[in-house]
C-alpha positions as CSV (number, residue, x, y, z in Angstrom):
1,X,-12.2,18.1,-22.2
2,X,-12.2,14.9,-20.0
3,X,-14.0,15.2,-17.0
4,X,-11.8,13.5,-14.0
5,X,-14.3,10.0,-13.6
6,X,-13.2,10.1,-17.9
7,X,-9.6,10.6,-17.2
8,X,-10.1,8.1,-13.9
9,X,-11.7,5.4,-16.7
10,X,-8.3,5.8,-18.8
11,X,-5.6,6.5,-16.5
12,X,-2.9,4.1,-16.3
13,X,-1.7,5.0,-12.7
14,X,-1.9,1.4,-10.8
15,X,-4.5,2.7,-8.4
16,X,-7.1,3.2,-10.8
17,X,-6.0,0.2,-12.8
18,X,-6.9,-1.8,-9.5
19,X,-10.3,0.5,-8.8
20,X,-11.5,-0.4,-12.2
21,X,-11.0,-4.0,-11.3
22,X,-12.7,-3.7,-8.1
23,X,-15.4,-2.2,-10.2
24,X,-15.9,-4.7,-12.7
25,X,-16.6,-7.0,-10.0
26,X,-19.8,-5.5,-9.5
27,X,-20.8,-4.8,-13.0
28,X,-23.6,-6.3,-13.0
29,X,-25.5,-5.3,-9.6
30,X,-24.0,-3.5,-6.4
31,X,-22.8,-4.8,-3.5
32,X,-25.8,-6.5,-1.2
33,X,-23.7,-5.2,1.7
34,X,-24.3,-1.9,0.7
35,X,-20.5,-0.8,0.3
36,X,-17.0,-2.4,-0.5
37,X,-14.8,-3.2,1.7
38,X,-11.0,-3.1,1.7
39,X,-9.5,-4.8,4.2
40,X,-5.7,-4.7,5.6
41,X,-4.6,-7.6,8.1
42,X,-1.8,-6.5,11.0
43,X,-0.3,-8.9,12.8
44,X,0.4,-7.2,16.3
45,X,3.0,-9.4,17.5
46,X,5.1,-6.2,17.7
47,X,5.2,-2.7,16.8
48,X,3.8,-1.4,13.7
49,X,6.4,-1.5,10.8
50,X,7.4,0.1,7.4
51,X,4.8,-2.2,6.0
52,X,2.1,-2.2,8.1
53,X,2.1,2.5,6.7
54,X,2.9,0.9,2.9
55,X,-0.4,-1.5,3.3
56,X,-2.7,0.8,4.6
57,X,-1.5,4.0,2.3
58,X,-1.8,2.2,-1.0
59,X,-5.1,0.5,0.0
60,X,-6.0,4.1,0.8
61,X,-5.0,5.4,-2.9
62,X,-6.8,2.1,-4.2
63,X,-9.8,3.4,-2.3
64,X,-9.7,6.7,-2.8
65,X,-9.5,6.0,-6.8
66,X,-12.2,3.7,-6.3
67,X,-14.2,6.8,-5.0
68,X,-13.5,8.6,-7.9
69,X,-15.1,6.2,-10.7
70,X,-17.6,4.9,-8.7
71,X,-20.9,5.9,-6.7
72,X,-20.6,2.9,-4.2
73,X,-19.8,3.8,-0.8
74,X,-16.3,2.3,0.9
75,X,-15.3,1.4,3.8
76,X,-11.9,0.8,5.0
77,X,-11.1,-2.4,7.7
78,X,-8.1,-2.8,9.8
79,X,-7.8,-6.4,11.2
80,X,-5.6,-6.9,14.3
81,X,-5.0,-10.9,14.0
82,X,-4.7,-10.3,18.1
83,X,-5.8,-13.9,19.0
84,X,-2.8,-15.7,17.7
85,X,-0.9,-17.1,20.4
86,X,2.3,-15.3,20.9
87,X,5.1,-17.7,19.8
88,X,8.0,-16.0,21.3
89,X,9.0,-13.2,23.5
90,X,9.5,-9.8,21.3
91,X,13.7,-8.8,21.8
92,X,12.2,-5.4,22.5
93,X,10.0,-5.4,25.2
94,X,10.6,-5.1,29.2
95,X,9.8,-7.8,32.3
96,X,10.6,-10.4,29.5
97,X,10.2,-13.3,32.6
98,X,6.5,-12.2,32.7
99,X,6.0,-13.0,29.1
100,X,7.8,-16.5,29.1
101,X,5.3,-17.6,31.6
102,X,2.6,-16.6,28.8
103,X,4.5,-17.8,26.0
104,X,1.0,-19.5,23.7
105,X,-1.5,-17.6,25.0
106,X,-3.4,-15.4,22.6
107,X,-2.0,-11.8,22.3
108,X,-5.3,-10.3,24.4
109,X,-4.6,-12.5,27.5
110,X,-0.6,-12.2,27.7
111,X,-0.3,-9.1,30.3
112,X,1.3,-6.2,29.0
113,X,4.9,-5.9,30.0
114,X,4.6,-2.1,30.0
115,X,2.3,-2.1,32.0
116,X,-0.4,0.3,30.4
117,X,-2.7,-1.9,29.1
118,X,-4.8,-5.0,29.3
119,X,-2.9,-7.2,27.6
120,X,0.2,-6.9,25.4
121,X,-2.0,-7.6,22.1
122,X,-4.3,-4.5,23.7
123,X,-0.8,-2.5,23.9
124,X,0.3,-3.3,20.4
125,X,-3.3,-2.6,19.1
126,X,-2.9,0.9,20.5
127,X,0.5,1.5,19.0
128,X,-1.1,0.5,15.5
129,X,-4.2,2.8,16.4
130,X,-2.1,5.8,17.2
131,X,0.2,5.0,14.6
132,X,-2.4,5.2,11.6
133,X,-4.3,8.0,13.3
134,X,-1.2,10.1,13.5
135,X,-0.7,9.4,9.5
136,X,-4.6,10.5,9.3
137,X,-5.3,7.2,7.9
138,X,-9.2,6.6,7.4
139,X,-10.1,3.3,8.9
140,X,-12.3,0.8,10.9
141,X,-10.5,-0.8,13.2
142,X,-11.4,-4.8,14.1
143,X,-9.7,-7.0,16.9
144,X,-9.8,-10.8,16.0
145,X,-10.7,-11.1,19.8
146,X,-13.6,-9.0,19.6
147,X,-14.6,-10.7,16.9
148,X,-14.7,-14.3,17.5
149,X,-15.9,-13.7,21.5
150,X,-18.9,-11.8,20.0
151,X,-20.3,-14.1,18.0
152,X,-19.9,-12.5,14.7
153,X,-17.6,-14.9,12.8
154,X,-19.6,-17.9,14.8
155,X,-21.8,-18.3,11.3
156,X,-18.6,-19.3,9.4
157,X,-17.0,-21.1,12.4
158,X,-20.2,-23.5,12.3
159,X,-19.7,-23.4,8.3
160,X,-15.9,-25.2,9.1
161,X,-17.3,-27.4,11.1
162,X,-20.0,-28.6,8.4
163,X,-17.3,-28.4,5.6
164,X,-14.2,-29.4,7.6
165,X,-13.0,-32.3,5.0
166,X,-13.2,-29.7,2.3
167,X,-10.9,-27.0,4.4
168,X,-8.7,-29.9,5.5
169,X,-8.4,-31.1,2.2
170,X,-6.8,-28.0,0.6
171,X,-4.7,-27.7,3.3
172,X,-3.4,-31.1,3.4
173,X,-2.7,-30.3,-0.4
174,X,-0.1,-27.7,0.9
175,X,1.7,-29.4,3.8
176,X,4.4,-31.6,4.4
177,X,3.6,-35.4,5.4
178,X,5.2,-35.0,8.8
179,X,2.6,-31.9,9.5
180,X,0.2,-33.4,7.8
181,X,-0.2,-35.8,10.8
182,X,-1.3,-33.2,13.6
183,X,-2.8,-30.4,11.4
184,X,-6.4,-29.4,11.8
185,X,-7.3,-26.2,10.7
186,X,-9.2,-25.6,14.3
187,X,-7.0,-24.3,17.6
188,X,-8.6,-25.0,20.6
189,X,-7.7,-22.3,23.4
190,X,-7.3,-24.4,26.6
191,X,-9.9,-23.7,28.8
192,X,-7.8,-24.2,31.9
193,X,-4.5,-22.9,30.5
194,X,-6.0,-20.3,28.4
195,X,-2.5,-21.3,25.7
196,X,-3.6,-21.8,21.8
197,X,-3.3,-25.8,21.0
198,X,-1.7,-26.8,18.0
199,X,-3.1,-30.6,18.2
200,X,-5.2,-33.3,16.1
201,X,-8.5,-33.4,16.4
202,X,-10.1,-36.4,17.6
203,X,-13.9,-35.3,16.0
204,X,-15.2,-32.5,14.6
205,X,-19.1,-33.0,15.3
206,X,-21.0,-30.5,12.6
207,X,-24.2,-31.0,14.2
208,X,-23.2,-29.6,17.6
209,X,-20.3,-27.3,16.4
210,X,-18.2,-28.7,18.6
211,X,-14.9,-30.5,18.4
212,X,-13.0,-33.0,20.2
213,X,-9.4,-33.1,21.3
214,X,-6.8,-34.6,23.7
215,X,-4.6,-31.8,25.4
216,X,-0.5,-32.0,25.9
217,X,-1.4,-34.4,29.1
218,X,-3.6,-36.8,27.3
219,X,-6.8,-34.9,28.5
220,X,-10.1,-35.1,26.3
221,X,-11.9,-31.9,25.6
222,X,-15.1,-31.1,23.8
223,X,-15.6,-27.0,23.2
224,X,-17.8,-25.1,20.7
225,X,-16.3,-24.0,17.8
226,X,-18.0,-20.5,18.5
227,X,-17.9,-18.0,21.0
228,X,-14.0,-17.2,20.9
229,X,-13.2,-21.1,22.2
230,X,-11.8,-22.2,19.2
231,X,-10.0,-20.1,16.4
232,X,-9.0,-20.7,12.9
233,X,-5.0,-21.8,11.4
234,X,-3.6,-18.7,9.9
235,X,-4.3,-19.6,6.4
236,X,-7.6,-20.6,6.8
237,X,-8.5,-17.7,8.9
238,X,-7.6,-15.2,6.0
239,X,-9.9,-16.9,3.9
240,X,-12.6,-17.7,6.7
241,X,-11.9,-14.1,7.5
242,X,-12.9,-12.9,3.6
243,X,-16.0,-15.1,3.9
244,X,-16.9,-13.9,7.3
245,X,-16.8,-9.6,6.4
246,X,-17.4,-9.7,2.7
247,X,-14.1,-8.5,1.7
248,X,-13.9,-7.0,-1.7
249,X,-10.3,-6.3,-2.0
250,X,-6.3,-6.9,0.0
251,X,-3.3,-6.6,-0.9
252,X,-0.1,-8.0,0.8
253,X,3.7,-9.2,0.2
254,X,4.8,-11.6,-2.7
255,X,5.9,-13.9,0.5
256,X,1.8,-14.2,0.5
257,X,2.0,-15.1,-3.0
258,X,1.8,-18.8,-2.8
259,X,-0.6,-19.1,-0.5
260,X,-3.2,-16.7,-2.3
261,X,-4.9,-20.3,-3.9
262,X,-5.2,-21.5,-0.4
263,X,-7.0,-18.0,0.9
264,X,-9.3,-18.1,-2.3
265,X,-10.5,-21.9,-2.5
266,X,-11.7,-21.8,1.6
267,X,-12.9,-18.4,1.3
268,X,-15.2,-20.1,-1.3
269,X,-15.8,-23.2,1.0
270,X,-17.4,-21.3,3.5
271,X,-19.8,-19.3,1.1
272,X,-17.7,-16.0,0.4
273,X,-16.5,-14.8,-2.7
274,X,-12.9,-14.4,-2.9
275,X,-11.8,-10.8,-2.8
276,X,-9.4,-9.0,-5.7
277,X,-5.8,-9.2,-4.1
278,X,-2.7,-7.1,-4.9
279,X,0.3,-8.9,-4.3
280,X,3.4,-6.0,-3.7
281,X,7.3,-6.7,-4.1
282,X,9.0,-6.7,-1.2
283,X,11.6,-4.0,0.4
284,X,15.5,-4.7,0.2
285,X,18.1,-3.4,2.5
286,X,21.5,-2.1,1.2
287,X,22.8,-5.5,0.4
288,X,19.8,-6.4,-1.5
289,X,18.5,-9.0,0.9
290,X,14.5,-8.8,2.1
291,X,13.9,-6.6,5.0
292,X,13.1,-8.6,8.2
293,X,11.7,-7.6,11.4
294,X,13.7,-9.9,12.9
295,X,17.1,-9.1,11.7
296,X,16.2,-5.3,12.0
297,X,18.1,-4.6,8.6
298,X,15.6,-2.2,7.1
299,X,14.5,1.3,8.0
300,X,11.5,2.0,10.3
301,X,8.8,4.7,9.8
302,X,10.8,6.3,13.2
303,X,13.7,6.7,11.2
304,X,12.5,7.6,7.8
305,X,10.7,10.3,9.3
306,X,13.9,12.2,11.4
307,X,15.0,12.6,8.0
308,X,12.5,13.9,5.7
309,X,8.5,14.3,5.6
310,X,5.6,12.1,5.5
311,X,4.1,12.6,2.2
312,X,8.1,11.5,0.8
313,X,7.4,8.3,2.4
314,X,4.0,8.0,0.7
315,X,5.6,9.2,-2.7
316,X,8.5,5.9,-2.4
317,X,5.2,3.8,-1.2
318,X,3.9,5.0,-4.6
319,X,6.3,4.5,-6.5
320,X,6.1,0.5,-8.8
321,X,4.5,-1.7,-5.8
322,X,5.7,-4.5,-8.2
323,X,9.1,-4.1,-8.1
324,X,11.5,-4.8,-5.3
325,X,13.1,-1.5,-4.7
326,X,15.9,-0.7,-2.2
327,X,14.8,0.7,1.3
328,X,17.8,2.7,2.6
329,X,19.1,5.8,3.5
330,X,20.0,7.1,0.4
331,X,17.3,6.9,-1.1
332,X,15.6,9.5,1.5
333,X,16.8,12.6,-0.4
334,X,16.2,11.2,-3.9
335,X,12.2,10.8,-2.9
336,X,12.0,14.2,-1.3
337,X,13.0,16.1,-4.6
338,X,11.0,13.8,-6.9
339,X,8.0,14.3,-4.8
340,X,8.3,17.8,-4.7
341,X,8.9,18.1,-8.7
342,X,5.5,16.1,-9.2
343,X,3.5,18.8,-7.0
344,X,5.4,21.9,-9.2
345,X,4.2,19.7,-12.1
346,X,1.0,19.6,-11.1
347,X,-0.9,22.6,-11.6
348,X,0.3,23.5,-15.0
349,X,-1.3,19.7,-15.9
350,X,-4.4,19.0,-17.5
351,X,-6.5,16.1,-16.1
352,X,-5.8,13.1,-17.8
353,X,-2.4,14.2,-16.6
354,X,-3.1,14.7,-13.0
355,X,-4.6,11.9,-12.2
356,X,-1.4,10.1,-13.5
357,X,0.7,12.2,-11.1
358,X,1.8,10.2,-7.9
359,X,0.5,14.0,-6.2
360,X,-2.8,12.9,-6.9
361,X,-3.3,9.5,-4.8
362,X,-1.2,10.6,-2.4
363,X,-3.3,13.3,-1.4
364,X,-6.6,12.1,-2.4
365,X,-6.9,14.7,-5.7
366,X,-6.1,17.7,-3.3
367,X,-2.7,18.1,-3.5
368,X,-0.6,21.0,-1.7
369,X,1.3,23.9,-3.6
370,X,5.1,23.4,-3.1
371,X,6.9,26.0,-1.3
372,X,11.0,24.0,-2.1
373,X,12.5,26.9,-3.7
374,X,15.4,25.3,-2.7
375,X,16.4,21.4,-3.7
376,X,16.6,18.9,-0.7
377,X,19.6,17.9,-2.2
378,X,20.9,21.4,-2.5
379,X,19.9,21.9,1.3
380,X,22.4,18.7,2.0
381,X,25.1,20.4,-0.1
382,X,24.9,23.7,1.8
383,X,24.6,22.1,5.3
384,X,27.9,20.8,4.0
385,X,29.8,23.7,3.5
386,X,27.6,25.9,6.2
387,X,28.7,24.4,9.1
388,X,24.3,24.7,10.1
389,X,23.9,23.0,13.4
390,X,20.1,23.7,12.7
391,X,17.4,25.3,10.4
392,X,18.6,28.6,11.4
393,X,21.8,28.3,10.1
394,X,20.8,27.4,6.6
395,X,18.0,30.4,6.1
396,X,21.0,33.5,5.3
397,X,21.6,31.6,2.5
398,X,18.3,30.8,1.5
399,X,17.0,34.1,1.8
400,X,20.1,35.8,-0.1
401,X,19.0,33.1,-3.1
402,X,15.2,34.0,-3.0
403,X,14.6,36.9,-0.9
404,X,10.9,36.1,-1.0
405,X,11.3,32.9,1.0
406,X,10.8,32.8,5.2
407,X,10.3,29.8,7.2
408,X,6.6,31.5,7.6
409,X,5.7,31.0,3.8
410,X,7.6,28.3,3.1
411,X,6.9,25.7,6.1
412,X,7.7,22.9,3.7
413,X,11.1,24.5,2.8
414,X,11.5,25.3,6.8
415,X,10.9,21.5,7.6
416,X,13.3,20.2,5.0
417,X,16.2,22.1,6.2
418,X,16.0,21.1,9.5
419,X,16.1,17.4,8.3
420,X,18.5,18.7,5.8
421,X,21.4,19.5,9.1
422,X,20.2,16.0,10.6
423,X,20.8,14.0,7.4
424,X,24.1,15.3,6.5
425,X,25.4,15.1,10.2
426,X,24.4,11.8,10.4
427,X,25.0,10.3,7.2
428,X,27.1,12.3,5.0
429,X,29.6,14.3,7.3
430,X,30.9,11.0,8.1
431,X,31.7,9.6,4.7
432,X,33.0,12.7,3.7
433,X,36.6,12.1,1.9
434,X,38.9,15.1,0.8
435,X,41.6,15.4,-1.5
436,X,44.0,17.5,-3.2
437,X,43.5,18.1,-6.7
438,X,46.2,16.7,-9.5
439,X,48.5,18.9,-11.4
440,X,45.8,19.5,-14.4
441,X,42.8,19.7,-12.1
442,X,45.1,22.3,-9.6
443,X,45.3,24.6,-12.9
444,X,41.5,24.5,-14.1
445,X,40.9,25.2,-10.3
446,X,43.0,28.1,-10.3
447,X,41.0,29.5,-13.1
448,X,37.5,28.9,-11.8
449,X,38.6,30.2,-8.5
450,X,40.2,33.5,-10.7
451,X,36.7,33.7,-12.6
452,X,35.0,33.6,-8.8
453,X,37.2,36.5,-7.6
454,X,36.3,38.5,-10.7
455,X,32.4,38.1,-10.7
456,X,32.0,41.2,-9.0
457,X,28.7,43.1,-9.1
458,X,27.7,40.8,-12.0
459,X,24.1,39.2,-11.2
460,X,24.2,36.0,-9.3
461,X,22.4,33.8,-11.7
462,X,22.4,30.0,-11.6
463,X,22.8,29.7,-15.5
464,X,25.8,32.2,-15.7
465,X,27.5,30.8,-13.1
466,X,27.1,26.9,-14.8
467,X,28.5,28.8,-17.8
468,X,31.8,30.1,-15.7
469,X,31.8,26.7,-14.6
470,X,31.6,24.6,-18.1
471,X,33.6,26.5,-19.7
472,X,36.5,26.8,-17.5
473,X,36.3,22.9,-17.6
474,X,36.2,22.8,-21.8
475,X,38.9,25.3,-21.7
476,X,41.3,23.3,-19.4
477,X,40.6,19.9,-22.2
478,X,37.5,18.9,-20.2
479,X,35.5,16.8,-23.6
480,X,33.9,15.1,-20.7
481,X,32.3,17.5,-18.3
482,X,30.9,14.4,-15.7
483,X,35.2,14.0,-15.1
484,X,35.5,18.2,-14.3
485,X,32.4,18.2,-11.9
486,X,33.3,15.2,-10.2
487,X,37.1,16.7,-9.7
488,X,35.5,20.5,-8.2
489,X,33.3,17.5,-5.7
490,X,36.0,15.4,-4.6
491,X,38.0,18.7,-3.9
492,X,35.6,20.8,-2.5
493,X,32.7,19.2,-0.8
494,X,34.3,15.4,-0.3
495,X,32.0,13.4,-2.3
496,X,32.2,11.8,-6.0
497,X,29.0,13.4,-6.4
498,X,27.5,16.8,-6.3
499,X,24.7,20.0,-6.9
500,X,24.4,21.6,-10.0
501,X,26.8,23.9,-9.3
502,X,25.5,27.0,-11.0
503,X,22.8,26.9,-8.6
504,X,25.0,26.0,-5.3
505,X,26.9,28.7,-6.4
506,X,24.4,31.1,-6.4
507,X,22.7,29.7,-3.0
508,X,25.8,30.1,-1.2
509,X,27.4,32.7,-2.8
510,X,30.3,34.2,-5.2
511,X,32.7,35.0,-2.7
512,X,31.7,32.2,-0.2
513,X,32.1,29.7,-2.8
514,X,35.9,31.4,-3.7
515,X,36.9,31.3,0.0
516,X,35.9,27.7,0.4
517,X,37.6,26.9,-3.3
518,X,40.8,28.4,-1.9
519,X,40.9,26.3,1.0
520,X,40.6,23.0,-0.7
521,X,43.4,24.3,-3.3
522,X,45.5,24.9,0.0
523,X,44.8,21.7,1.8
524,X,43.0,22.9,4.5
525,X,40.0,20.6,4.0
526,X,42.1,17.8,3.5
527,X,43.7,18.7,6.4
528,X,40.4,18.9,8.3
């Protein structure tokens, strides 16, 4: 039997297929650093996104499968790019006049509009804090401030300096003939505005680590490369950045893609080695276009979690990182139930199986027993037809179905059906579209509602009732039985599509299920 580093060795689940790479890389002698690093970068021009939670998670999984096939320590770096000058004023934020007046300045010396920190990069830098602590997100958290005032990039800083042509000559590879006439790869930080230049330098002395520069007025400045004076051109920082800590592996978006060359060749100018990189599709909204910040056309970690749990996020997250996958409301529901089949699955697995199952890196190999007797998409079907305004309201019903369920030992269950009433009050009471049935469909009805009425003090058993229901369709000339559900749907809950109805049946009941049947043969719900 395969012991779990064995099945870890084999296992095609993308985690460890990027651990094992990560591995290789030090096939021949450890790490001189003593541990590898994984790094995610963060931006904190605003509030943490979407993802910022999809970075950090699957970097976690990466790491934690890492762990698994290998003896060599980890360690986990979140890197707050918080001395970029801020480029524009945020559309969500307050006292919007005070940030105009700091419009250029580096994030840590705008003041913070709300008021509760030192600066507005020391605001966002809590939100992202507090945001991966409340996910329980192992980390180490770096601030690019704190980092280029304290003198620990100031070895690679001088490095740029010595081997500026080289930077500048990738770079000038990259850009546009127009840029290429004012790009250097150094920002001075004005030492009487305090604002982030984006100017030409005049000299870059490598002996004295310093560089010259006129300012916006025509003034001449000399200032140290190190010490927090001067910082680095996005692009060149990510690689000066790699140098600088060591990095061993990041991952980001395919907009990062092109650039990747870029990050890798100065990385290697300025004595690092470049890390492994995995490059993840982007998120789509409804439409199919990329989610944006900007545009505010995707969901938000806020709003994903009204609706439904945590670890469903972390399942989507999961879920082929290479492929561009829709991130929308409807696809809420769809992740809870898959989740929750792959921790049932679980247990009855062997090892080289379980270390396939999503379950597995979600949870760092310690996955939770599932207490969803009960379907999330069932729970959306009976807040339907319940008329729940809350948890409450859907737990008769849940305890008729399986009498040994309570919202104490099944918290999971008691969770979901509280986002259950949100969801469908939200999003699927108001799409909701009745009708009456036709001529054909009036008479199978009939019969299905006759067979109902009859069931008596027969057991309430999911299959049986599917039976009742099937073959009062095949009976009525149903060959396809797709057309007969999506008729009892239309008719009876107002969507095209529907439970398995031998098991709604049987969670809200025989003669609940008639009486609601009879009122969408009369009208009524049309008429609702």
């Amino acid at each position: 039997m395969s012991t779990l580093r064995d099945a870890a060795m084999k296992s095609k689940a993308w985690p460890f297929e990027e651990a094992r790479r990560i591995l290789k890389r030090y096939e021949k002698k450890p790490p001189e650093k003593g541990h590898v690093l994984f790094e995610t970068g963060y931006g904190p021009s605003g509030l943490p996104h979407i993802g910022t939670f999809g970075e950090v998670a699957r970097t976690t999984m990466i790491r934690r499968a890492f762990e698994v096939i290998s003896d060599i320590p980890t360690r986990l770096v979140c890197f707050s790019d918080d001395l970029d000058g801020m480029r524009k004023v945020p559309d969500n934020v307050p006292n919007r006049e005070l940030l105009l007046a700091n419009v250029q300045k580096p994030l840590t010396s705008v003041p913070d509009p709300f008021g509760e920190y030192e600066s507005f990069g020391h605001h966002n830098n809590a939100m992202l804090r507090r945001f991966l602590d409340t996910f329980g997100f192992e980390y180490e958290f770096i601030s690019a401030t704190e980092f280029y005032r304290s003198g620990r990039f100031d070895a690679v800083l001088r490095r740029a300096a010595e081997r500026y042509d080289d930077i500048m000559a990738v770079m000038m590879a990259s850009l546009r003939e127009e840029r290429q006439q004012t790009y250097s790869c150094f920002l001075p930080i004005h030492p009487e505005t305090g604002r982030v230049l984006y100017v030409p330098m005049k000299e870059v002395n490598a002996k004295d680590g310093t560089i010259t520069f006129d300012d916006e007025t025509g003034r001449e400045w000399t200032l140290p490369v190190t010490g927090g004076h001067v910082k680095l051109q996005w692009k060149p920082d990510f690689g000066a950045r790699w140098a600088a800590l060591d990095v061993d592996f990041e991952m980001y978006g395919k907009d990062h893609s092109t650039n990747t060359p870029i990050y890798d060749r100065i990385c290697e100018i300025l004595g690092g080695r470049k890390p492994e990189h995995f490059t993840y599709e982007l998120f789509l909204d409804d439409q199919g276009q990329k989610i944006s910040k900007s545009k505010g056309n995707g969901l938000t970690i806020d709003e994903w979690l009204t609706y439904a749990a945590t670890e469903s996020l972390s399942y989507f997250m999961y879920q082929k990182p290479k492929t561009a996958k829709r991130l929308w409301w409807d696809v809420i529901p769809k992740a809870v139930d898959e989740y929750h089949q792959q921790l049932r699955a679980y247990p009855a697995q062997d090892i080289d199986a379980q270390v396939n199952n999503p379950v597995w890196h979600i949870h760092g190999g310690q996955p939770p027993a599932s207490d969803m007797v009960v379907p999330f998409a069932m729970l959306l079907n009976l807040a339907s037809v319940a008329g729940a305004t809350d948890a409450k309201g859907l737990w008769g019903f849940i305890r008729r179905y399986a009498p040994e369920a309570s919202p104490e030992t099944n918290p999971q269950l008691d969770q979901a059906a509280g986002f259950a009433v949100r969801y469908f009050a939200d999003f699927v009471a108001p799409k909701r579209v009745f009708r009456l049935p036709t001529e054909a469909e009036r008479a199978a009805m009939a019969d299905l509602l006759a067979g109902l009425n009859a069931w008596g003090d027969r057991p309430v058993e999911d299959e049986a009732l599917m039976s009742l229901v099937r073959d009062t369709g095949k009976a009525h000339g149903y060959e396809n039985l797709r057309d007969w559900f999506k008729a009892i749907y239309e008719v009876m809950l107002g969507s095209s599509e529907g439970p398995r109805l031998g098991s709604f049946i049987a969670l809200y009941g025989v003669a609940e299920t008639a009486a609601l049947l009879d009122r969408a043969l009369a009208g009524k719900l049309v008429a609702a």
